[in-house]
N, C-alpha and C positions, 0 to 999 in steps of 0.2 A: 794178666795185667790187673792191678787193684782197683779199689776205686780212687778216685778224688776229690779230696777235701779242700775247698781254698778258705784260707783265713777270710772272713769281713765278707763272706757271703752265706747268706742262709740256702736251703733250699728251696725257696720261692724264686731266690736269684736264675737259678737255670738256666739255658746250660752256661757252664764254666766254659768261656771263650779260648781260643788259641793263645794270647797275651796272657793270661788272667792267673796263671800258675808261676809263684816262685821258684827259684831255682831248687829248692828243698822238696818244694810241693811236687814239681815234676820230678824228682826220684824219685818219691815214693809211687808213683804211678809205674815205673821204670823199674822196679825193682827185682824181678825176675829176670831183666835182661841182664848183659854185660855191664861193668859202672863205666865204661867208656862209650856206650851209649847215648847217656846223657848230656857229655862235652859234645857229643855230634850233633847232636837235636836242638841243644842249648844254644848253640855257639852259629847253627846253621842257620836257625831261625834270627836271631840276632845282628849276628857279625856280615852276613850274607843277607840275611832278609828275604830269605826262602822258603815257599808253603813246604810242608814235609814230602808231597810226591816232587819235588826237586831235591831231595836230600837222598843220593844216588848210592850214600855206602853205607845208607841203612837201608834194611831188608824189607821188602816190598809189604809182605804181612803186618809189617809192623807198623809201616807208613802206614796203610789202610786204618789200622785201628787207631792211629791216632787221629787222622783224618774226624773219625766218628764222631771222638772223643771230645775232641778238640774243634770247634768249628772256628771258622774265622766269625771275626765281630763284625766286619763289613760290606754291607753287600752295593757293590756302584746303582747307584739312581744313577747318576747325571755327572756328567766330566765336559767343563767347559775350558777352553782354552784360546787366550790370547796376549795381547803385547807382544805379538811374534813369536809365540812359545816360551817368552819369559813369564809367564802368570796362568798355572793351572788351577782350577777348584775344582772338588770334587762335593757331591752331594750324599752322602750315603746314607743308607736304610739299615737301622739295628733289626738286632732277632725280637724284638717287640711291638714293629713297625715305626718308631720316631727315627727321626732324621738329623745329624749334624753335617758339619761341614769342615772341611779341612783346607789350607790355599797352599801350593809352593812359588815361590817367587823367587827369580833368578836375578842375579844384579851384580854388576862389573866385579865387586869382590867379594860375593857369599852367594848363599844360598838359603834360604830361609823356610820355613815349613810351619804357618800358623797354627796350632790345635785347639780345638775344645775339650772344654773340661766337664760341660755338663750337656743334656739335649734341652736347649732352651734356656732360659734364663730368669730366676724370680726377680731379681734389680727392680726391674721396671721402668729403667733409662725412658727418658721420652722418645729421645732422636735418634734410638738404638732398634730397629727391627729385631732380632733376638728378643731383648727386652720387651717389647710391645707383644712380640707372639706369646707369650708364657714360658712356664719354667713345665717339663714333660719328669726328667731325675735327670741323675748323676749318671757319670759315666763310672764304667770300670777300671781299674787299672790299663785292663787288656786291651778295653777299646781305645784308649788315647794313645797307648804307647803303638796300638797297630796302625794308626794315625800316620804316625812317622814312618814305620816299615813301607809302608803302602807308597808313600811320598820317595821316599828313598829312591823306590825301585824305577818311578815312573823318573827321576830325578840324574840315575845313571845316562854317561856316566861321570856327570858332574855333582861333585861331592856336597849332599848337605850338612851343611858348616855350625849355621844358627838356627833354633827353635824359641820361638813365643805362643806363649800360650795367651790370647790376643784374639781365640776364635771363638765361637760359643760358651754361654756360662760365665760363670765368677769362681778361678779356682779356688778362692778361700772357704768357698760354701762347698767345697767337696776338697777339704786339704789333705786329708791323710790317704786319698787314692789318688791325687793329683802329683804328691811328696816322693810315693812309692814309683810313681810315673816317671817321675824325675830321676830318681835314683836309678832307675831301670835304662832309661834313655843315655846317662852317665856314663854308667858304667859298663852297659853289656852292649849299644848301640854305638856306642865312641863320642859323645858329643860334648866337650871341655865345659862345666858349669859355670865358666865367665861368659859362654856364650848361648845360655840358655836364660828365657826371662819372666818373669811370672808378672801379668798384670792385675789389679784387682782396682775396685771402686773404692778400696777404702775402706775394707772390714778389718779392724783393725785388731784382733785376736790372730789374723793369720798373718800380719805383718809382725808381731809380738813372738808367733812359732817359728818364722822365719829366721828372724833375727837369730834365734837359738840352733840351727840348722850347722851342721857342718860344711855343706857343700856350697860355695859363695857363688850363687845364683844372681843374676839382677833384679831387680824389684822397677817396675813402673804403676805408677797409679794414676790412674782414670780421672782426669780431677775435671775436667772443662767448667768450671766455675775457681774462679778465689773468694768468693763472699758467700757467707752460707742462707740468703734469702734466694739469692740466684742456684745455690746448687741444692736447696733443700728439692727447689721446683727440677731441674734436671737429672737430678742424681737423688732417688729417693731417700737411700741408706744412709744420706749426708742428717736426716735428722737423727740418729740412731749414733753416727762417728760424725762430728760437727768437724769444721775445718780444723782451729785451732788443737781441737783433742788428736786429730792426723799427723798435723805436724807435729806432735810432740812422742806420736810413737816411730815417724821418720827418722827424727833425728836420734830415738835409741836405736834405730836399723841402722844406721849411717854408722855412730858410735860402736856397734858391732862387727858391722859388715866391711866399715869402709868400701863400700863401692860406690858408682855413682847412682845416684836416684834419678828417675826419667817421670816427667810428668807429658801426661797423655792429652789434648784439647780440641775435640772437634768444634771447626768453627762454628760459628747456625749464625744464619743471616739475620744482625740484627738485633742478637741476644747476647752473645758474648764476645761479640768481638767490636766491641766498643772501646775509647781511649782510656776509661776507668778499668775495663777489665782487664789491660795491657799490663795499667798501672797495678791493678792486686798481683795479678798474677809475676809479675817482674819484681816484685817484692816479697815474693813468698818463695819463690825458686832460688833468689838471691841466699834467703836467709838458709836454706835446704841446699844449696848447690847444687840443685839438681838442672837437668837439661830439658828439653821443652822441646815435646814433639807435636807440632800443627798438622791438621791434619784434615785438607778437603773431606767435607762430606761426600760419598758418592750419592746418587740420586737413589730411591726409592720407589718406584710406581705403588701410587697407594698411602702416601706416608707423607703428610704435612711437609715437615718438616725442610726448611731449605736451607741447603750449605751456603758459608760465604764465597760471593765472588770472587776468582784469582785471587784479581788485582789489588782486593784488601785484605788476603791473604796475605799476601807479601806486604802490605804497609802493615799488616798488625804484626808479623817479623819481627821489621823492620821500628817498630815501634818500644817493641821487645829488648831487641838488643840495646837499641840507642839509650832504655835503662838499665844496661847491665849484665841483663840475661840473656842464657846462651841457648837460642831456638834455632829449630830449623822445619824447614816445612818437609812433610811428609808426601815422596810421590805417589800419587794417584793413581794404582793401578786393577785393571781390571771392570771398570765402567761399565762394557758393553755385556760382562758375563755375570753381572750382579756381586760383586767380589768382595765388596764391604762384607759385616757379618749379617749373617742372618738373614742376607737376602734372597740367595739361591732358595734357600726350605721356604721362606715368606713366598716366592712364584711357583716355588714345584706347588705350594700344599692350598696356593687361593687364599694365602690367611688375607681377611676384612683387615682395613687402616685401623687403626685405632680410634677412637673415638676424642675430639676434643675438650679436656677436661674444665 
């Protein structure tokens, strides 16, 4: 058996994960065996979502050494579960010691499976735990895509349907092993690219590569501000991509893409869910047609920061719509298991609040 070379990693990267080989790169590992070998392993791992000692009509020897070879990327910390077994998280430990986090959530018509794209996060969101812990790297191909295998299996045998990438990181800051992720989840995992959805804050070079993409993905952006005095202070990257320079690279994604665009706004008690910020934002969605997902803060132990009440949840909706725009509130799930992001690693790891700036 050869060695293995993965494109986009050096040998400091070490070791090459179980996910982490292209379908080319794992034949040349393979290439002493039969070439029907590799539809086995390939397709096992994949289509079925099975460690190689379940892959029963490849030979024992040969599981072993890939086994070796080939580690898995994830190792379980911590598996919480509740909403009655509609909402698992898991916490896991890379081969380096950092930690991300993955959720699946079950719901009357899908199944959905949040991933991350990086361990941590450089953003620096204020009202974002990930954000506030720091940015650790990037993940691999292998680790995100094993994200979903991992989910899948816990998942059977109710089928998942949709994937957002919506859990640790900012895929645009890690695009071209997030792209390769996608394409992988695509095509070899079975998952339709209208129903997979990439969010970012608003770095606008990977909305500009998107656009050029073939695979018609959705696009959500993290905007919880419409005014950029307001989002320079919540959203750091806002002074670097201002509002107005976002909307003008949306609307070349739209012109491309024709999909629908999703804007992302967690409330904060106080801050932006005031009757002006109803008014920005039902005027900026109007002119992008995009949809408006609200979305309760979960609590945080540790972490200022307070979500809006229900009750003006639903009046800022409702305040929403009565201009125009088409929002809907986001259900709350997972409260008691830490489920927002970043919360799980923020309690496993003791990280300090953040400090008020």
């Amino acid at each position: 058996m050869s060695e293995l070379t993965v494109v986009g990693r050096s040998s400091r990267d070490a070791p090459v994960l179980r996910y982490d080989p292209t379908r080319e790169e794992l034949s040349s590992l393979l290439e002493s065996e039969p070439r029907y070998r590799l539809d086995q392993i390939w397709e096992g791992l994949h289509e079925r979502g099975g460690d190689f000692d379940s892959l029963t009509n490849v030979p024992k020897a040969l599981r072993a050494r890939l086994n070796q070879l080939l580690p898995p990327a994830l190792t379980p910390e911590r598996e919480s579960v509740s909403d009655d077994g509609d909402t698992v998280k898991w916490l896991w430990r890379l081969h380096d010691g950092h930690h991300i986090e993955t959720v699946l959530m079950h719901y009357a018509d899908r199944t959905t499976v949040c991933v991350s794209s990086q361990a941590g996060c450089a953003m620096a969101c204020g009202f974002c735990a990930t954000g506030q812990g720091g940015f650790d790297r990037h993940l691999s191909v292998g680790e995100i895509v094993e994200q979903v295998i991992r989910a899948r299996h816990t998942s059977a045998p109710r089928r998942v349907s949709n994937i957002v990438f919506m859990g640790m990181g900012e895929p645009f800051a890690n695009y071209d092993r997030t792209w390769a992720a996608v394409e992988r989840i695509n095509t070899d995992i079975g998952i339709g690219a209208r129903h997979i959805t990439i969010s970012t804050v608003g770095v606008i070079p990977g909305i500009e590569k998107l656009a050029e993409e073939t695979l018609p993905v959705n696009l959500a952006v993290s905007l919880h501000a419409a005014d950029d005095e307001l989002r320079d202070q919540l959203v750091p990257i806002n002074t670097r991509y201002p509002i107005e320079d976002l909307a003008r690279a949306c609307e070349r994604y739209l012109a491309a893409k024709n999909r629908r665009l999703s804007f992302e706004w967690a409330l904060i008690d106080g801050v932006n869910d005031r009757s002006i910020d109803a008014e920005r934002l039902a005027r900026l969605s109007r002119r992008l047609r995009a949809h408006i997902n609200l979305i309760p803060l979960n609590p945080t132990p540790g972490y200022p920061t307070r979500g809006t009440p229900l009750p003006r949840v639903y009046g800022f909706r409702d305040e929403l719509t009565d201009r125009g725009a088409n929002a809907t509130v986001r259900r709350t799930r997972g409260i008691e298991i830490d489920a927002a992001c970043g919360q799980l690693r923020a309690s496993q790891q003791g990280v300090d609040p953040p400090r008020r700036r």
